[in-house]
C-alpha positions in Angstrom: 164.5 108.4 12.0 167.9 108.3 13.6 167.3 111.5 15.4 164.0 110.4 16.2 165.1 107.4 18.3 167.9 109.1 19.9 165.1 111.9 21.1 162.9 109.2 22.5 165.6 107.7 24.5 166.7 111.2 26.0 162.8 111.6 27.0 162.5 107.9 28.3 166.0 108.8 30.5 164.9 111.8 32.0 161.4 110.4 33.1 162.8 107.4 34.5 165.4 110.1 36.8 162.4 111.9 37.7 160.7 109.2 38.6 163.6 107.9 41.1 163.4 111.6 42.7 160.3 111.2 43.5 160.5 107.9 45.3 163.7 108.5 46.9 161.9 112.4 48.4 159.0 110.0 49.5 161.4 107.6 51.6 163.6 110.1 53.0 160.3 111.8 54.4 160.0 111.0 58.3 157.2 108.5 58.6 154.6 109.1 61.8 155.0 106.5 64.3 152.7 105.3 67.0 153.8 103.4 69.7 151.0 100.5 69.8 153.1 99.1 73.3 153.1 102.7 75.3 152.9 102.9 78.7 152.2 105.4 81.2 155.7 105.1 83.3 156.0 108.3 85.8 157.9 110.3 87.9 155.1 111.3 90.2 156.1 114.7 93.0 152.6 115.5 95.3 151.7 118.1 97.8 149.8 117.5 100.7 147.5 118.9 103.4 147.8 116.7 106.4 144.8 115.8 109.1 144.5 113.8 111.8 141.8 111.5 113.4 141.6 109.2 115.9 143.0 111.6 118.4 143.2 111.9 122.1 140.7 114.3 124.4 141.6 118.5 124.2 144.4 117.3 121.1 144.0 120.0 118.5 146.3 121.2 115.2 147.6 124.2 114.9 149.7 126.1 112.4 150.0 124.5 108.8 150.6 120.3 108.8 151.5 119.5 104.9 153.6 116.7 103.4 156.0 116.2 100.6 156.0 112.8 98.1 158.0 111.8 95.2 158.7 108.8 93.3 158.6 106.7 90.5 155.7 104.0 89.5 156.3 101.2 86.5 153.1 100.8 84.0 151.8 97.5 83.4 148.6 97.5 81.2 146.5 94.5 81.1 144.1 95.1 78.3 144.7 95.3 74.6 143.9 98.9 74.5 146.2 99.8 77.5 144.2 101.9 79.1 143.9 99.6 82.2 146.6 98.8 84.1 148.6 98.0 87.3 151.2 100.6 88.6 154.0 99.5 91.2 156.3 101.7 92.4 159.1 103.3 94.4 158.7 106.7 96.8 160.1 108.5 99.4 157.8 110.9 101.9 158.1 113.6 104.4 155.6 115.1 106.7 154.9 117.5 109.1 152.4 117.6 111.9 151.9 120.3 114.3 149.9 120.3 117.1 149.8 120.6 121.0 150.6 116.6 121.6 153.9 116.9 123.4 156.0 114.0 122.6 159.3 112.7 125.1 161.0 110.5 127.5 161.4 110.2 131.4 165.0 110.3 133.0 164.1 106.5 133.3 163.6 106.3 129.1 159.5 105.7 129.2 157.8 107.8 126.3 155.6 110.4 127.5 152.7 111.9 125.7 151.1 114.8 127.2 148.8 117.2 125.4 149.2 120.5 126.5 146.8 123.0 128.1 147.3 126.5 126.0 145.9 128.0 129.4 148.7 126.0 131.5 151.8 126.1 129.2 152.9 128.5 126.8 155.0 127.1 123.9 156.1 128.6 121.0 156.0 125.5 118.7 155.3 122.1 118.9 155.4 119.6 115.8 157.0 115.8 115.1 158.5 115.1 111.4 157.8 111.6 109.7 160.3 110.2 106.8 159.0 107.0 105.1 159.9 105.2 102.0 157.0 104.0 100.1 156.2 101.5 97.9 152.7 103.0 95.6 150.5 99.9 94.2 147.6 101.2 91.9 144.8 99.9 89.7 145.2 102.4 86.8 141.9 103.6 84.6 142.5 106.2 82.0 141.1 107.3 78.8 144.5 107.5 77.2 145.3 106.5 73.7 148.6 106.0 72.1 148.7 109.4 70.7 147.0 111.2 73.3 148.8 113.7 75.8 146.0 114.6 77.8 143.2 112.1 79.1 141.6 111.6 82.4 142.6 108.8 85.0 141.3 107.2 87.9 143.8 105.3 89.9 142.2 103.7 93.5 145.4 101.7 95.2 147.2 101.4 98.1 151.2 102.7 99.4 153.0 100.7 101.7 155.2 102.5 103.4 158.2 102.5 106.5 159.1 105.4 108.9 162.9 105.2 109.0 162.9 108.6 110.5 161.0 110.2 113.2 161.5 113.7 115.3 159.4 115.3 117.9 160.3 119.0 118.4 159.2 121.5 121.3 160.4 125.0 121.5 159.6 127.1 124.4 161.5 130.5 124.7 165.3 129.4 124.5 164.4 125.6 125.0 164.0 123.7 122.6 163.4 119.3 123.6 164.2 117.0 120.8 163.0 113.3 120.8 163.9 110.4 117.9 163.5 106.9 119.9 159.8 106.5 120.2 159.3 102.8 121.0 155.4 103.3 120.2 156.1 104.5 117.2 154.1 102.3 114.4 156.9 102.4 111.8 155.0 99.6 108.7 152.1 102.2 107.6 149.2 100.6 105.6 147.7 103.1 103.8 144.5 104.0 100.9 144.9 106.2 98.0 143.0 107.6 95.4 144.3 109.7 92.5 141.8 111.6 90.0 142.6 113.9 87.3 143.7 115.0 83.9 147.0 115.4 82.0 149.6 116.4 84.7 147.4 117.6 87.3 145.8 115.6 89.6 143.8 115.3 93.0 144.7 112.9 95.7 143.5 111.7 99.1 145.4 108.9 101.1 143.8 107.3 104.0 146.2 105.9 106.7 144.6 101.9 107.8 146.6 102.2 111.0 147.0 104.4 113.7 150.7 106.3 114.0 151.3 104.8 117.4 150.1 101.2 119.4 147.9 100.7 122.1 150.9 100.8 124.5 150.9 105.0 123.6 148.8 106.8 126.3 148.6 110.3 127.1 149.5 111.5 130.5 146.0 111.5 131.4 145.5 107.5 130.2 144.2 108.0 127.0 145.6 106.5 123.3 147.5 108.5 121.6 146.1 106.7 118.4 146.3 109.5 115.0 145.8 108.2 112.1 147.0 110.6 109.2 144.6 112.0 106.2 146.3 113.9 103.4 144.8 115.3 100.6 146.7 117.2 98.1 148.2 117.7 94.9 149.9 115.6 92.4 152.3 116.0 89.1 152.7 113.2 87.1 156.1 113.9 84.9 156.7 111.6 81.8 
């Protein structure tokens, strides 16, 4: 009987250890977590194609106009799934346009805008460089989840945005004219976007609401200078 118990306590020892193994395994095993608070912060980098409208008589682009635009935008959802949202953020842009508006000053500092005749002048480049720093504001739409990596979105908005940087460039043989001052100049730019894609890849098109220079820009034949910029592109969202 001795013998007996002393068996039936070894059992009841050895049970209970393999009982403790098998909870402690179980709470040393990394436990899935979702994030039920996620947002959608970005790092945002897009590549454009740049147009534009509202131009002067005989103005015409040539050669390749595109744009460069980085930034980052904060998430703010504003429904319980947070899939809906409102993004604000922080950019910087650079663009090129080329084209055959000539852009400079008189020896008495007046701008002049004259858009050259192919037939009258021959130039071997003509272009003027705009640097803003932007500030993005979207409504954000998205089929996201908190689990999900890849989900479409629709984000309409708008990017305010400042020129602190402009340059006109001609070239013509070994002369080459620079101009920065252009008093014209509209440097606050009010501008549309729209943003449609999936995962990292997305399609853009901003709309410029104002025109690049004021009424007080005419060409040297009395019309406004006016260009308003269209850009449509690509865009990479990086988490």
């Amino acid at each position: 009987m001795k013998k007996f118990l002393i068996a039936l306590c070894l059992f009841y020892s050895l049970l209970s250890v393999a009982q403790d193994r098998g909870v402690t395994r179980e709470e040393n095993a990394i436990p899935e977590v979702v994030d039920s608070l996620y947002r959608e912060d970005q790092f945002y980098l897009g590549l454009s194609f740049n147009l534009l409208i509202n131009e002067p008589p005989k103005f015409s682009q040539n050669g390749f106009s595109g744009g460069i635009h980085l930034g980052f935008i904060r998430d703010m959802p504003i429904n319980k799934r947070r899939n809906v949202a409102i993004g604000v953020g922080l950019g910087f842009s650079t663009n090129t346009f080329n084209s055959n508006l000539f852009i400079g000053e008189s020896e008495d500092g007046q701008s002049i805008f004259k858009v050259l005749d192919d037939n009258e002048i021959d130039f071997r480049s003509n272009r003027f460089n705009t640097n803003l720093i932007e500030v993005p504001i979207q409504f954000r739409w998205r089929t996201s989840t908190a689990t999900a990596t890849n989900f479409w979105r629709i984000y309409p908005g708008m990017k305010l945005g400042y020129i602190f940087a402009f340059k006109s460039t001609f070239r013509q043989n070994d002369i080459t004219l620079r101009q920065t001052d252009v008093p014209e100049l509209n440097k606050l730019r009010y501008v549309a976007t729209l943003a449609i894609g999936n995962g990292s890849f997305n399609a853009f098109v901003h709309y410029n609401l104002n025109t690049l220079f004021d009424n007080e820009a005419v060409t040297s034949s009395g019309s406004k200078v006016g260009l308003q910029p269209i850009k449509f592109g690509v865009e990479f969202y990086l988490f």
